[in-house]
PAPAKOL-605701 format. One record per residue (C-alpha): residue in one letter; y, z negated, x negated. Coordinates in steps of 0.2 Angstrom, whole numbers, padded with zeros to 4 digits, always signed. Layout:
AYZX ...
This chain:
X+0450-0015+0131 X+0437-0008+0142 X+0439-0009+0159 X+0423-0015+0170 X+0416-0014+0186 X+0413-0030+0191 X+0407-0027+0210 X+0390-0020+0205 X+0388-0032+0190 X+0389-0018+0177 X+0394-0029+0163 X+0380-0038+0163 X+0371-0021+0158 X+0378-0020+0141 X+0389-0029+0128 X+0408-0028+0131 X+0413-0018+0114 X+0399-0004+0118 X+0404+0009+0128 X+0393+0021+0137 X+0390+0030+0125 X+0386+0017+0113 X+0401+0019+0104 X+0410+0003+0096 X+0425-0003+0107 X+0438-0013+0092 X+0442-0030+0096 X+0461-0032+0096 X+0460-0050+0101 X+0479-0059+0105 X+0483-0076+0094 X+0478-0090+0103 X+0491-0103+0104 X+0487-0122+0111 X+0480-0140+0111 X+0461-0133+0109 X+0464-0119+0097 X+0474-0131+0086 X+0460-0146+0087 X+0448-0131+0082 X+0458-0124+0069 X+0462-0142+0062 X+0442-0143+0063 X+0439-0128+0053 X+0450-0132+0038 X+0441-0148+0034 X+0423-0141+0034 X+0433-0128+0025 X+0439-0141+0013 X+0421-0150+0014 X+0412-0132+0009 X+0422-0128-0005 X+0423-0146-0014 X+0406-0150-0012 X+0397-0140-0025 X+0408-0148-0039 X+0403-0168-0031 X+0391-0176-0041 X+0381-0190-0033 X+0370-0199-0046 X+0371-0184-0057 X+0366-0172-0044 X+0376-0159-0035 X+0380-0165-0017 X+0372-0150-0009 X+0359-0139-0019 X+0348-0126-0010 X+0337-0119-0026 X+0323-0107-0016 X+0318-0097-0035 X+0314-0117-0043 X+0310-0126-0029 X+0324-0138-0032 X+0332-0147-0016 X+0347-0160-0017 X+0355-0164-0001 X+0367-0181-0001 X+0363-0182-0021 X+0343-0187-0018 X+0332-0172-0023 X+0319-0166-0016 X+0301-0159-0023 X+0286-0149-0015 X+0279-0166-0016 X+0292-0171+0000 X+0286-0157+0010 X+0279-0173+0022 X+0302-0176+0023 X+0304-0158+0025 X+0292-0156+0039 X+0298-0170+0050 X+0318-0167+0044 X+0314-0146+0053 X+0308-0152+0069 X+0323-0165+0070 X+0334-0151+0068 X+0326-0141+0080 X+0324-0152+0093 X+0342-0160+0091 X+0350-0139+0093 X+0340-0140+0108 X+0344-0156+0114 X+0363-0149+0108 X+0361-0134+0118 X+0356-0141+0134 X+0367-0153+0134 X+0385-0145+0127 X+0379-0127+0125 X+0388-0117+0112 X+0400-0126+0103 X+0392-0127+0087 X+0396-0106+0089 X+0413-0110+0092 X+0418-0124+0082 X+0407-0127+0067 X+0399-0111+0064 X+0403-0104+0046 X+0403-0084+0055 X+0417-0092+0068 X+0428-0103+0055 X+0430-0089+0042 X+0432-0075+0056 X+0446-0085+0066 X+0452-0098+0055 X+0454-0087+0040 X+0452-0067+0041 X+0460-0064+0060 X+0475-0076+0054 X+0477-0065+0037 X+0479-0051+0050 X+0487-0058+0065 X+0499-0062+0045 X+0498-0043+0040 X+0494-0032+0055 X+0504-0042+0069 X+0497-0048+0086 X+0488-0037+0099 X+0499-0022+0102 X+0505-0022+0083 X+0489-0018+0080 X+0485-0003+0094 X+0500+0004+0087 X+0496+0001+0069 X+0479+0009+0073 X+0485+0023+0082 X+0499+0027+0069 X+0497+0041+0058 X+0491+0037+0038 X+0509+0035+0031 X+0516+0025+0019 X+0518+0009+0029 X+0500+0010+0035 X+0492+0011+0018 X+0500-0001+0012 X+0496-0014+0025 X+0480-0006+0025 X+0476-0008+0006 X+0485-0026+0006 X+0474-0034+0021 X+0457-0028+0014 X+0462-0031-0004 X+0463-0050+0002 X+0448-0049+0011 X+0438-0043+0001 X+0445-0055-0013 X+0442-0070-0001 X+0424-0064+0002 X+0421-0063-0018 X+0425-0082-0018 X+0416-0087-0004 X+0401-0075-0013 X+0404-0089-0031 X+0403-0104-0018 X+0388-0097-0010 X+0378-0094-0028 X+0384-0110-0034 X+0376-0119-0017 X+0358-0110-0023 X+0361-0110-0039 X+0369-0125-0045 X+0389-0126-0049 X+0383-0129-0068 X+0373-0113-0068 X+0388-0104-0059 X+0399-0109-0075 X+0388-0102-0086 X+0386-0086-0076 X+0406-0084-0078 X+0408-0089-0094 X+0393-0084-0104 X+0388-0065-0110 X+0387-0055-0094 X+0371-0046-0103 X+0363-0066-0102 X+0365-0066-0083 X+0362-0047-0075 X+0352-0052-0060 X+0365-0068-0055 X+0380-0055-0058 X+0373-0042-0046 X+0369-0055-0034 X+0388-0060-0035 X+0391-0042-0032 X+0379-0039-0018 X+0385-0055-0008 X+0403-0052-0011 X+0400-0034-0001 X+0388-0041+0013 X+0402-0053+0017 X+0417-0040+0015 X+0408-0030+0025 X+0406-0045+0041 X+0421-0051+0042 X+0429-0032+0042 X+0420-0023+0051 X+0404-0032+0058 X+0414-0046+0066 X+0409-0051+0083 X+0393-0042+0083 X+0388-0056+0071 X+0383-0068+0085 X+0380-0054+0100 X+0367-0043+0087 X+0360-0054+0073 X+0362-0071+0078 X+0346-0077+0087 X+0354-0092+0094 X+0366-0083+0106 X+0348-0077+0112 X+0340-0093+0114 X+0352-0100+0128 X+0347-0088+0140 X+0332-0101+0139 X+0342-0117+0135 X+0355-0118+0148 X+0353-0124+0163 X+0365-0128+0178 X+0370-0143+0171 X+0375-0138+0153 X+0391-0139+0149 X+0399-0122+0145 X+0417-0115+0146 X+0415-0111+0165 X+0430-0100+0176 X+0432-0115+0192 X+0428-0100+0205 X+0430-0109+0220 X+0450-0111+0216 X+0453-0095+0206 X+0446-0085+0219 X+0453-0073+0227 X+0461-0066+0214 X+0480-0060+0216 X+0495-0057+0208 X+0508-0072+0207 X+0524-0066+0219 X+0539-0076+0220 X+0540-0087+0235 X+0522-0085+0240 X+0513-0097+0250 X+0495-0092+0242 X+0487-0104+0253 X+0491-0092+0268 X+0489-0078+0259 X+0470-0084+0256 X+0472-0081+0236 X+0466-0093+0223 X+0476-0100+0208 X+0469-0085+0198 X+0484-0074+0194 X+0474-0060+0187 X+0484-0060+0170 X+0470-0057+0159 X+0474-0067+0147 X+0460-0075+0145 X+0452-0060+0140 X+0467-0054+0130 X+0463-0071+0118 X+0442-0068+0117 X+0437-0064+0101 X+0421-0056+0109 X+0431-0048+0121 X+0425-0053+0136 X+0430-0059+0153 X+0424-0078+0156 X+0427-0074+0174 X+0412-0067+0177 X+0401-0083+0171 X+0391-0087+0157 X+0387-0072+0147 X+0379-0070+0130 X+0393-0065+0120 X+0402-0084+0124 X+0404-0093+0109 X+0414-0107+0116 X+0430-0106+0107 X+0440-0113+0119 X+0454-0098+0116 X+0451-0095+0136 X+0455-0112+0141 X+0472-0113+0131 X+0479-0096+0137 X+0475-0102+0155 X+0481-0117+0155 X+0498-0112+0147 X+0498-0097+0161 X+0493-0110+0175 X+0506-0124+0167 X+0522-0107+0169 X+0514-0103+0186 X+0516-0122+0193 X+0498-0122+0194 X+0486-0138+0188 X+0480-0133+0171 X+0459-0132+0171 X+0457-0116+0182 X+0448-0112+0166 X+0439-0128+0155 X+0422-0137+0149 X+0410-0138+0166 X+0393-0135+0171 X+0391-0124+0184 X+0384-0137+0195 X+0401-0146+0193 X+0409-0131+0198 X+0399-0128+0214 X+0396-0145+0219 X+0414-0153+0214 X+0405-0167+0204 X+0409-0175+0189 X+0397-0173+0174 X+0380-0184+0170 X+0366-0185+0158 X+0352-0179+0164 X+0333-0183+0162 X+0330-0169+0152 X+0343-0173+0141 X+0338-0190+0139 X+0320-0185+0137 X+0326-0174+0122 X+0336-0189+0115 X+0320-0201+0114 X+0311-0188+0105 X+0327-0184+0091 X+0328-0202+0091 X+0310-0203+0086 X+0308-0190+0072 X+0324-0197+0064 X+0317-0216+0064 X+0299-0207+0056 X+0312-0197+0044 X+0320-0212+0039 X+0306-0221+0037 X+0300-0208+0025 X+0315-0208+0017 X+0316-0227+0013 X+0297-0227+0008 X+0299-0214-0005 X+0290-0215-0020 X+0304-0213-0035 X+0287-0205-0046 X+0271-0198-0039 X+0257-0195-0051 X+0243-0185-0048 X+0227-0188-0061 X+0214-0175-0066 X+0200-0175-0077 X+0202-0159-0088 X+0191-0145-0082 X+0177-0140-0093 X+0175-0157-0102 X+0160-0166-0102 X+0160-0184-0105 X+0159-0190-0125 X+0147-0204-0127 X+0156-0215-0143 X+0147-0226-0157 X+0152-0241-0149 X+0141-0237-0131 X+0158-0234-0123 X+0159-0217-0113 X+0176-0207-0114 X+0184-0195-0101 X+0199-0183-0105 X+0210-0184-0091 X+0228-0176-0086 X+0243-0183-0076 X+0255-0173-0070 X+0271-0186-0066 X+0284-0181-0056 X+0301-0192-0061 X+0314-0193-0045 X+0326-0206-0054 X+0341-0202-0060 X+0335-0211-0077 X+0322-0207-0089 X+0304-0216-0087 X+0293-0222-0102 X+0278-0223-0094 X+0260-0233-0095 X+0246-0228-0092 X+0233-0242-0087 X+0215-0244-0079 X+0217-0255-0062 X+0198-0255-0055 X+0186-0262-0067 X+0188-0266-0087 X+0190-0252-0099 X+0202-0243-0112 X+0216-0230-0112 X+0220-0221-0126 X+0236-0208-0125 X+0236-0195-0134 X+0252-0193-0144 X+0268-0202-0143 X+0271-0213-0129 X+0276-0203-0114 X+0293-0201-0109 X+0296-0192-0092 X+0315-0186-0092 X+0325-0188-0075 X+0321-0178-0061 X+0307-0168-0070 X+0291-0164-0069 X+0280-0172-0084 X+0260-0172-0092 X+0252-0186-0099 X+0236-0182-0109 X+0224-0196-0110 X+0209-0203-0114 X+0198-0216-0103 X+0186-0227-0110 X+0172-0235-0100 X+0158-0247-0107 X+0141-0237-0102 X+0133-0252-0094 X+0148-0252-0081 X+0144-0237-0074 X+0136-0237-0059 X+0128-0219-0059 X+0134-0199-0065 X+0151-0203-0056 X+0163-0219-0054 X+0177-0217-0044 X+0193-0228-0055 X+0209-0233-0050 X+0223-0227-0062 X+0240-0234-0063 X+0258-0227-0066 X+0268-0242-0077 X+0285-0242-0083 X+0292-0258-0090 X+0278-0268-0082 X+0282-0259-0065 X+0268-0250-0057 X+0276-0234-0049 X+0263-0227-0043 X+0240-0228-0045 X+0228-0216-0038 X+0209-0210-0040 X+0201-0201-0052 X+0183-0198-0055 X+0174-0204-0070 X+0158-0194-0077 X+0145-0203-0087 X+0126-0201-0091 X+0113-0202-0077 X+0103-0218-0075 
């Protein structure tokens, strides 16, 4: 672990696994052990659980979670989504940004450390498989220092055959959540010549992850993750973050037997380094808030159990704003907070009430393009028109088609329409308007969307006749 000067502040001028020179400093992070790391490890398992079981729940005959970018096709909760909800889409993006801020300011970072996907897998899954095949800490050191003999290779091939076997599954989960679980199925079990481009996907995806949770790691959130970056701006003295109570720990001293550490002007801080042993990102917490934090909590269970040995009240290290530290206070909500919580509250009311006002089928009605009216035998004047009829049921629709403003005649061409479940259907058709019901070259009408008497959906279309 690199040692760092912390009287000038130097480690603030670079990450902690960087070295001078630039090079990579390995985390050889120590296996947590306590009350947090078990309620985050517990944590991790069910979304786990939730992750992998979701893509094979059907809701109304829709996958659970579906994220389709190539055809457009959004299911979240079993309700899909089409380019015609982008009015839902709009609204549900700024709830989500403003509830991470709102989140941020308020609890800081323990999404990062107890719900993000890069944390669980790392911590939760891959560092236990090796805490399982490499040992602890200084089984590790050694293990890396060793020479390549036997023993070495062989842990060496068995721990990065399981990753990257674990990372080839988690790759077929992640295909089946932008594909679809049915697709994925086909992909497995039809022709590999039928399905090159989902194949090399599956490939590609299985080595990208491989490749984070072997090597990349931790530079994950410090390098690539943008929201590390954005709390620099979020977080303010009153955020809640996993904060070192510097008025007690300091100064720091060695515990000696006997020692009245009142007299000797030390604080409660031992100066074990254990919380720094147990960081995943490998840094000290004492020296405040720092960009590399993901608020895991593996800092806090190491004190406490250090404190708890030393006869020392646990929480030297613990969830605290900083003004809570400086100013002994308890923590509040503050205004800004609850100026953030008005607006969420808001945007998910508007949401919601999209939501529930949702139109089932949206039509939109075109006269074709090109086509001049046709003046019949009977003095009636006919328009071709075209509907294009989005279905969002989960059951198919026979649809009419009828004329709401004024009197006239629709004739369909072909059978009667049919619009299958959650697809997008045309519906050719003729309209028919006696001539001496036109009030000039162009009538705006009121067209209808029916199914068994119901009217789904009407809009406006324009009607071209003769001049007068």
């Amino acid at each position: 672990m690199q040692n760092q000067d912390d009287s000038n502040g130097s480690f603030r001028d670079r990450l902690y696994t960087i070295d001078e020179s630039g090079k990579r400093l390995w985390v050889f992070a120590k296996k947590p052990k306590g009350t947090l790391t078990m309620a985050r490890n517990i944590t991790g398992i069910m979304l786990m659980i939730f992750l992998f079981t979701a893509p094979f729940i059907k809701v109304n005959g829709q996958q659970l979670l579906l994220f389709d970018f190539l055809h457009r096709t959004f299911v979240i909760f079993g309700v899909q989504f089409w380019p015609q909800d982008f009015n839902l889409f709009f609204i549900g993006m700024i709830a989500i940004m403003v509830f991470i801020i709102l989140f941020t300011v308020t609890y800081g970072r323990i999404w990062c450390g107890w719900a993000c996907p890069q944390t669980i897998f790392m911590e939760v899954l891959f560092r236990r498989i090796e805490y399982w095949i490499d040992g602890d800490t200084h089984q590790q050191k050694e293990l890396e220092a060793a020479p390549w003999n036997a023993g070495k290779i062989f842990r060496r091939v068995l721990k990065h055959g399981i990753f990257y076997l674990i990372s080839f599954i988690i790759s077929n989960y992640f295909l089946m959540y932008i594909m679809g679980s049915d697709a994925w199925i086909r992909l497995v079990t039809e022709s590999p010549a039928n399905h090159v481009a989902g194949l090399t996907g599956m490939a590609v995806f299985s080595f990208i992850f491989y490749f984070i949770f072997s090597w990349f790691r931790e530079q994950v959130c410090t390098i690539v993750c943008p929201y590390g970056r954005l709390q620099g701006v979020l977080l303010d003295r009153e955020t809640v973050v996993i904060s070192y109570d510097y008025s007690r720990g300091e100064e720091r001293g060695v515990l000696r037997k006997s020692e009245n550490r009142s007299e000797t002007k030390k604080g409660d801080c031992i100066d074990c380094s254990h919380c720094v042993a147990v960081c995943p990102t490998g840094i000290d917490i004492r020296n405040g808030t720092q960009l590399e934090c993901i608020n895991c909590a593996c800092c806090i269970d190491a004190c406490n159990a250090v404190m708890r040995k030393a006869g020392f009240q646990p929480g030297l290290i613990r969830y605290a704003s900083e003004k809570m530290i400086a100013d002994k206070k308890p923590w509040h909500y503050t205004i800004r907070s609850g100026a953030y919580t008005i607006v969420l509250s808001i945007l998910f009311v508007a949401l919601g009430y999209f939501l529930i006002s949702r139109h089932p089928v949206e039509a939109t009605v075109l006269r074709s393009p090109g086509m001049l009216y046709q003046e019949q035998d009977s003095g009636m004047i006919s328009n071709l028109y075209s509907a294009k009829v989005v279905n969002k049921t989960n059951h198919d629709l026979p649809l009419e088609i009828r004329l709401l403003s004024g009197s006239g005649e629709v004739k369909v061409i072909g059978n009667a329409p049919v619009i299958a479940r959650q697809s997008l259907g045309e519906v050719v058709f003729f309209l028919l308007i006696d001539k001496t019901k036109l009030s000039g070259n162009k009538t705006e009408v009121e067209i209808g969307i029916f199914s068994g008497g119901e009217k789904l959906d009407q809009t406006r279309a324009t009607f071209v006749g003769p001049d007068k």
